[in-house]
C-alpha positions in Angstrom: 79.9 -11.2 -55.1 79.8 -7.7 -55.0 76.4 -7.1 -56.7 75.9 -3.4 -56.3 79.7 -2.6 -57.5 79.2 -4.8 -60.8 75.8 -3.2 -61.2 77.9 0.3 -61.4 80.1 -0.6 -63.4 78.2 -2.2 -66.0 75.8 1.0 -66.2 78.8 3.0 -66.8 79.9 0.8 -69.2 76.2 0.4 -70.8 76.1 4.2 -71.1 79.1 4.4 -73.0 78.1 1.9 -75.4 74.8 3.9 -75.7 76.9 6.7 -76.9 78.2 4.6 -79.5 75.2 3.6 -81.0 74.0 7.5 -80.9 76.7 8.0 -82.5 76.4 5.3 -85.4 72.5 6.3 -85.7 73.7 9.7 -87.8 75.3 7.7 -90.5 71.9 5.4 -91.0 69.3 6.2 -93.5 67.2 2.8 -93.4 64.6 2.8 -90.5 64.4 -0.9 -90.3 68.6 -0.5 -89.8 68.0 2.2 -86.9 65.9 -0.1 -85.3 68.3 -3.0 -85.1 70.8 -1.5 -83.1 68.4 -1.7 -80.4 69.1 -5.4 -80.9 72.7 -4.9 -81.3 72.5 -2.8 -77.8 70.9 -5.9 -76.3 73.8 -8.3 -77.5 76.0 -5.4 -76.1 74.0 -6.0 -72.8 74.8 -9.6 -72.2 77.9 -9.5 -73.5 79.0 -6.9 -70.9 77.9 -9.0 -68.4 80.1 -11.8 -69.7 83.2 -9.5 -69.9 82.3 -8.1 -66.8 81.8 -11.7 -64.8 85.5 -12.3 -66.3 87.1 -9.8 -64.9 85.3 -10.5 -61.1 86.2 -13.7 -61.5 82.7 -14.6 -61.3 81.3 -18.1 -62.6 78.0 -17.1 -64.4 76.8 -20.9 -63.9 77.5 -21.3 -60.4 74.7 -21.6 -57.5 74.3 -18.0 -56.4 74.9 -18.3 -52.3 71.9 -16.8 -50.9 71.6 -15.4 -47.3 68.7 -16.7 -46.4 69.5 -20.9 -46.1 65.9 -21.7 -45.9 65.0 -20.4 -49.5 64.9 -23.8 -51.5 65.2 -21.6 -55.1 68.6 -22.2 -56.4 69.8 -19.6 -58.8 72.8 -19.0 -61.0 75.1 -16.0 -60.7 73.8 -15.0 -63.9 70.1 -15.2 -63.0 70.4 -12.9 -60.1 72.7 -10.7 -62.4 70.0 -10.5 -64.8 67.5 -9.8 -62.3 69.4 -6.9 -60.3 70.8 -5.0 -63.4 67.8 -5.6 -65.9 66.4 -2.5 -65.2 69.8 -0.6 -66.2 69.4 -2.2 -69.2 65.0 -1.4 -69.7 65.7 2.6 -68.9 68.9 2.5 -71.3 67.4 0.4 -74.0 64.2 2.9 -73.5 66.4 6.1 -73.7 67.9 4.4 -77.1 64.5 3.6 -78.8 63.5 7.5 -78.1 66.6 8.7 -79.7 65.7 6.7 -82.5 62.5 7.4 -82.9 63.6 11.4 -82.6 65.6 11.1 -85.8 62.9 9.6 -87.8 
């Protein structure tokens, strides 16, 4: 699995679905409203990874095949997915939540 290519391309594709959401923020008036589309940016998130597992022909349930043979800790594709990109997602999601609050 190409960790660091998938990484790439789901920031790129997070980014553009940020824009989106920027975007859709203008046309809300409801604060409560504003703030759910940090959840809808989540669901965005995950479901990115799904598409994006897809299309790498990834299984996200599969035993991730570590390097190192003596590390007992077996973890899904998706777990180490999670792990390596979650920080996209924290600075994004961040960057989001600032933009809301800056049209308040």
């Amino acid at each position: 699995m190409d960790i660091d290519g998938f990484r790439a391309e789901l920031e790129t594709r997070l980014l553009i679905e940020k824009e989106y959401i920027i975007q859709e923020l203008s046309s809300i008036n409801d604060d409560q409203e504003k703030l759910e589309l940090l959840g809808k940016f989540n669901k965005k998130y995950k479901a990115l990874i799904k598409r994006l597992a897809s299309e790498y022909g990834i299984d996200l349930n599969a035993p991730y095949s570590n390097e190192n043979p003596l590390d007992s800790e077996s973890l899904s594709h998706e777990q180490v997915i999670l792990g390596r990109t979650m920080n996209i997602y924290d600075k994004l999601s961040d960057e989001l939540y600032e933009q809301i609050n800056s049209v308040y």
